[in-house]
C-alpha positions as CSV (number, residue, x, y, z in Angstrom):
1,X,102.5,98.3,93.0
2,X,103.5,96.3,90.0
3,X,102.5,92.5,90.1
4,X,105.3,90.2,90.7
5,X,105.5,89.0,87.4
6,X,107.0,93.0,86.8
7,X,109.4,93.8,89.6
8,X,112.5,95.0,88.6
9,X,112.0,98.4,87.1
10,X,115.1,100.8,87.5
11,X,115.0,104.2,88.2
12,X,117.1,105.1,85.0
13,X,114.5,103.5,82.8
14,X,111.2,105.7,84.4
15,X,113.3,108.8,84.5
16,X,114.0,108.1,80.9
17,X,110.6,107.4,79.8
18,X,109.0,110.2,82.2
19,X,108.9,113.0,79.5
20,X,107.9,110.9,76.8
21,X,105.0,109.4,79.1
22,X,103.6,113.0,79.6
23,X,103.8,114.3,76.5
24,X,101.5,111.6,75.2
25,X,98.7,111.3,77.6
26,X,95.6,113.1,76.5
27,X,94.8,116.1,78.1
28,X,91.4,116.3,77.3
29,X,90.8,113.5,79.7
30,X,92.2,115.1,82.8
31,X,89.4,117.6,81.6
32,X,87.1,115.3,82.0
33,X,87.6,114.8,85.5
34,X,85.9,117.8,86.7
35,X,83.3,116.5,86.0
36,X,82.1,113.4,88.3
37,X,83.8,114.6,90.8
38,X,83.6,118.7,90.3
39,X,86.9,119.4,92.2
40,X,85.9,119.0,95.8
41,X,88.3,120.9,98.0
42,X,90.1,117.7,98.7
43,X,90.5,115.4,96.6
44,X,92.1,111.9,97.2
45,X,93.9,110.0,94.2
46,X,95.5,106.4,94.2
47,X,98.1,105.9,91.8
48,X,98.9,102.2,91.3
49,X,102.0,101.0,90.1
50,X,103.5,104.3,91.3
51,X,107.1,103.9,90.7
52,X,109.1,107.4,91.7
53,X,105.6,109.0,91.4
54,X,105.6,110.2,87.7
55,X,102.3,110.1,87.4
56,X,101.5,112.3,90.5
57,X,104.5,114.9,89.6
58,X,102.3,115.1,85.4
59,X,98.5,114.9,86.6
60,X,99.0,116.9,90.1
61,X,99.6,120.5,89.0
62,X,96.9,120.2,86.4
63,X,93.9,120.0,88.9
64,X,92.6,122.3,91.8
65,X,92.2,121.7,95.0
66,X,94.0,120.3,97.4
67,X,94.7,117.5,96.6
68,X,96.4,113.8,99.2
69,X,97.9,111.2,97.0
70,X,98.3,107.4,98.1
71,X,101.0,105.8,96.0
72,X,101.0,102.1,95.6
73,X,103.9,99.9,94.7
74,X,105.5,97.2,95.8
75,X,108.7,98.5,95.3
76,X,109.5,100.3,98.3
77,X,112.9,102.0,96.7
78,X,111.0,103.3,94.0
79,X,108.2,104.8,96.6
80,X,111.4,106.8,99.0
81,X,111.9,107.8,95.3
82,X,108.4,109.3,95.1
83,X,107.5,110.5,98.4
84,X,111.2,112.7,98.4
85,X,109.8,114.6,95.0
86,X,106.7,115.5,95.8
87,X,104.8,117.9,92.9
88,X,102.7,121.4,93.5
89,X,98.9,121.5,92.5
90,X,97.9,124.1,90.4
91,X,98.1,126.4,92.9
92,X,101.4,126.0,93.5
93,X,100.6,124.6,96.9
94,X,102.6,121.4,97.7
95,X,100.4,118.3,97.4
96,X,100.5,115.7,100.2
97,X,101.9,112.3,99.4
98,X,101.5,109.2,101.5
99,X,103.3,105.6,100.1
100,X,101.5,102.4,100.4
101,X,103.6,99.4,99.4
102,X,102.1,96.1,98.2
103,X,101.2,93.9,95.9
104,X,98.5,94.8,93.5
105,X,96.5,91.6,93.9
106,X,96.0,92.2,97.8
107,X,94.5,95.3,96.9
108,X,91.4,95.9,98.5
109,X,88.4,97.9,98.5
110,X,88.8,98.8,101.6
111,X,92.3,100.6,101.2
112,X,90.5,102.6,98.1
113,X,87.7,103.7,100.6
114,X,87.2,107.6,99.9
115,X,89.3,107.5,96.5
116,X,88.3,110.2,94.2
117,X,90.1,109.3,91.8
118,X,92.5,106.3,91.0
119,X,95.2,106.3,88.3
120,X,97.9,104.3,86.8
121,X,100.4,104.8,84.0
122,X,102.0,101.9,81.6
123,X,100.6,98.9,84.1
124,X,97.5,97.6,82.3
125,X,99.7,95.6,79.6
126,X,101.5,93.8,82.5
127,X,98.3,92.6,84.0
128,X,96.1,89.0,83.3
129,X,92.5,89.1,82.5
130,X,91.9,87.7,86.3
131,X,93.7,91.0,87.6
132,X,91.9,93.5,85.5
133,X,88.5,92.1,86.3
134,X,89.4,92.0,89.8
135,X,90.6,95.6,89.8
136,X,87.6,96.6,88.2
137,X,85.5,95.4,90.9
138,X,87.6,97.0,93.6
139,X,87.7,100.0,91.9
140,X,83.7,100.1,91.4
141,X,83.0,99.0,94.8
142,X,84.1,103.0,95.7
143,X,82.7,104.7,93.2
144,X,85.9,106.2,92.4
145,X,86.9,108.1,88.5
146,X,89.7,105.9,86.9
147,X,92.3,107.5,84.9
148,X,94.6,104.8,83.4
149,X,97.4,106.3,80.8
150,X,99.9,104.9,78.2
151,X,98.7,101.2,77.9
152,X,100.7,100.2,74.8
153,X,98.6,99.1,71.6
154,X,101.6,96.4,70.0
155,X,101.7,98.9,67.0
156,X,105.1,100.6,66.4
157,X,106.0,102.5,63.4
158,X,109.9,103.3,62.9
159,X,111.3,105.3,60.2
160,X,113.2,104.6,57.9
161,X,111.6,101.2,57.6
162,X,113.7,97.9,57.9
163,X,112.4,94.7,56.6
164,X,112.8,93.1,60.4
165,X,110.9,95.2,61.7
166,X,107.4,93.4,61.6
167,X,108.9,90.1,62.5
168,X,110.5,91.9,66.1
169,X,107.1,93.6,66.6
170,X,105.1,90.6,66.2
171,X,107.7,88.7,68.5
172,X,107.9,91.6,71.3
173,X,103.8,92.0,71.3
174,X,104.0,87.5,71.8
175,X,106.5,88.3,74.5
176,X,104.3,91.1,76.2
177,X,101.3,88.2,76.2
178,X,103.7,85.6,78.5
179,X,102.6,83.8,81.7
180,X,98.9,85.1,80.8
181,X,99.5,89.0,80.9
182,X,97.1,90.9,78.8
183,X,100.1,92.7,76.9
184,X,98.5,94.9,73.3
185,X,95.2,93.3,74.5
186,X,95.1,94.9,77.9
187,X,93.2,98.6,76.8
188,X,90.3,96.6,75.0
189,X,90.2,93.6,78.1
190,X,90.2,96.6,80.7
191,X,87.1,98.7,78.7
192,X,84.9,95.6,78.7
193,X,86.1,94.8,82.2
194,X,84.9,98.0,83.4
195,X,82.1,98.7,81.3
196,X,81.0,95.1,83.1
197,X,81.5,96.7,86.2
198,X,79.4,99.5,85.6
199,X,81.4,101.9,84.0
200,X,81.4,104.6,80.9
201,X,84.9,104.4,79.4
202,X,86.2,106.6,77.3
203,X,89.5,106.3,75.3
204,X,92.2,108.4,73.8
205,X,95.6,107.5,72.0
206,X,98.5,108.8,73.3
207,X,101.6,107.6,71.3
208,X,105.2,108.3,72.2
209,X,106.3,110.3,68.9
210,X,110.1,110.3,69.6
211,X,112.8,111.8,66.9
212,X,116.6,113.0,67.9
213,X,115.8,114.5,70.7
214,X,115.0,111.2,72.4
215,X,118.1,109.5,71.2
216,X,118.7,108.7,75.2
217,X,115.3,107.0,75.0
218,X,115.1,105.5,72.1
219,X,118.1,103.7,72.5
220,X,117.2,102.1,75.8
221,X,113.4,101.3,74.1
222,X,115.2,99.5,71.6
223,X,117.7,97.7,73.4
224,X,114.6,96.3,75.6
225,X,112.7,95.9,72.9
226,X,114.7,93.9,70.5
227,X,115.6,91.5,73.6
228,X,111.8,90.5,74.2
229,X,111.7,89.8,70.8
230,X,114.5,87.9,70.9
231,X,114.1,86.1,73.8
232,X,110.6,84.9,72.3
233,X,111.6,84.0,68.9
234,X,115.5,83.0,69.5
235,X,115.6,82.3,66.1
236,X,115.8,86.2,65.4
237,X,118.7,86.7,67.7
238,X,121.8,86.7,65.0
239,X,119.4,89.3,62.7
240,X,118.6,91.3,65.7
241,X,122.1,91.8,66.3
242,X,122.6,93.6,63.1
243,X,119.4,95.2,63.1
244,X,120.4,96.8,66.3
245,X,123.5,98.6,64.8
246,X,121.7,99.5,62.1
247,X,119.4,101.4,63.8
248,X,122.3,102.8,66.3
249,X,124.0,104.4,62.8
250,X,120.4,105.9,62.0
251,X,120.1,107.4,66.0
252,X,123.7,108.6,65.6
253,X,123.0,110.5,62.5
254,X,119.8,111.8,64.0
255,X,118.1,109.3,61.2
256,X,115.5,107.4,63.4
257,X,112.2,108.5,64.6
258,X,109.8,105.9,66.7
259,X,106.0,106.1,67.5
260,X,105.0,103.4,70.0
261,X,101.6,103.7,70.4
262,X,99.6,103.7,73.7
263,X,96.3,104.0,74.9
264,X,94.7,106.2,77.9
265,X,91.5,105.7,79.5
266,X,89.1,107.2,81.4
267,X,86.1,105.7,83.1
268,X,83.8,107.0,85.5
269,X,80.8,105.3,87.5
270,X,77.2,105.5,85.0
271,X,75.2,107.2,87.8
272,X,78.4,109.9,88.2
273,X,77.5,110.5,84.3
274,X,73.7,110.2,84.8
275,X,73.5,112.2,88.0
């Protein structure tokens, strides 16, 4: 359930960035779960912004219980995606998964009635102020645990260093704040939002760290990334040309290694903490 302003994602791109998503987001927060919730026998999660249910197939065989998960999109291909793979709880005991398409800002409390927990993964960024402070509301309104993961910072560290690197950051992070989305800002907008809402949030980094291994990935990160930039500051498109095959010779010589940092997030209700 990605808001209109970010439909389009393929199926090769999340597959892609699947592994690299997990590996990042902070484990000790999924340990925190246990406790405002304790692992009731059922438990009933929301992912938003599904996609092909990443999220469910990391998180999923990590808790007990059984465990019904409602994924929200509005991309319905990406959903018969999701609901075909479902994952296993810790047990090993398939989990039940149910797709809900829509648009995020139709979302109601209503639909979240009975959430345990609700989750998301690399959808705060694409999100406005409005939305986030809406969603915070929703979410409160139920009482539900939030556990939001890999909500990028705007900081990215490549190595070897190139002297255009800055300037295409700087660009990409300007692109990532167009039509009004929160972009880098999103992590610090959505803690305030839900601490407003009634909320103790607790944060974590999770950076990608990718090296040779992730050539696959890091190729497609920087073809994407490079063309924001690009496409915000056209002035940099003839020098982003050349720095992309620079950085293609340092990938094919198992020369580059990227960190993109992210943020995750965990918030639960103040009378969950206090009680």
């Amino acid at each position: 359930m990605t808001p209109a302003v970010a439909s389009g994602l393929s199926t090769g791109w999340l597959a892609l960035r699947e592994p690299a998503d997990a590996a990042a987001r902070s484990v000790d927060l999924v340990e925190l779960l246990s406790g405002p919730h304790g692992f009731e026998p059922r438990v009933v999660l929301h992912d938003l912004g599904a996609g092909t249910g990443s999220m469910a197939r990391w998180l999923a065989p990590q808790l007990p219980g059984r465990q019904h998960w409602m994924l929200h999109d509005r991309d319905r291909g990406l959903l018969e995606v999701a609901v075909r793979t479902p994952p296993n709880d810790a047990a090993g005991r398939p989990v039940a998964v149910t797709s809900v398409p829509g648009e995020l800002d139709d979302l109601t409390g209503a639909e979240l009635a009975g959430a345990t927990v609700v989750t998301a993964s690399a959808l705060l960024d694409m999100l406005t102020a409005a939305q986030v402070e809406r969603l915070s509301t929703v979410c409160a309104a139920t009482g539900a645990t939030l556990l939001l993961t890999t909500t990028v910072t705007g900081v990215v560290a490549l190595s070897p260093v190139d002297d255009l690197d800055g300037a295409l950051c700087g660009a990409f992070n300007e692109h990532q704040r167009r039509a009004g989305r929160l972009g880098p800002d999103a992590a610090d907008a959505a803690a305030a939002a839900l601490t407003s809402a009634g909320y103790r949030v607790t944060t974590r980094r999770a950076p990608w760290r990718l090296g040779p291994a992730d050539a696959d990935l890091i190729r497609a990160w920087l073809r994407g990334w490079v063309e924001a930039a690009v496409n915000q500051r056209p002035d940099l498109r003839p020098a982003g040309a050349g720095y992309l095959r620079r950085r293609a010779g340092q990938l094919d010589n198992a020369g580059l290694r990227v960190v993109v940092d992210h943020v995750d997030l965990f918030a639960v209700p103040d009378r969950a903490v206090a009680s």
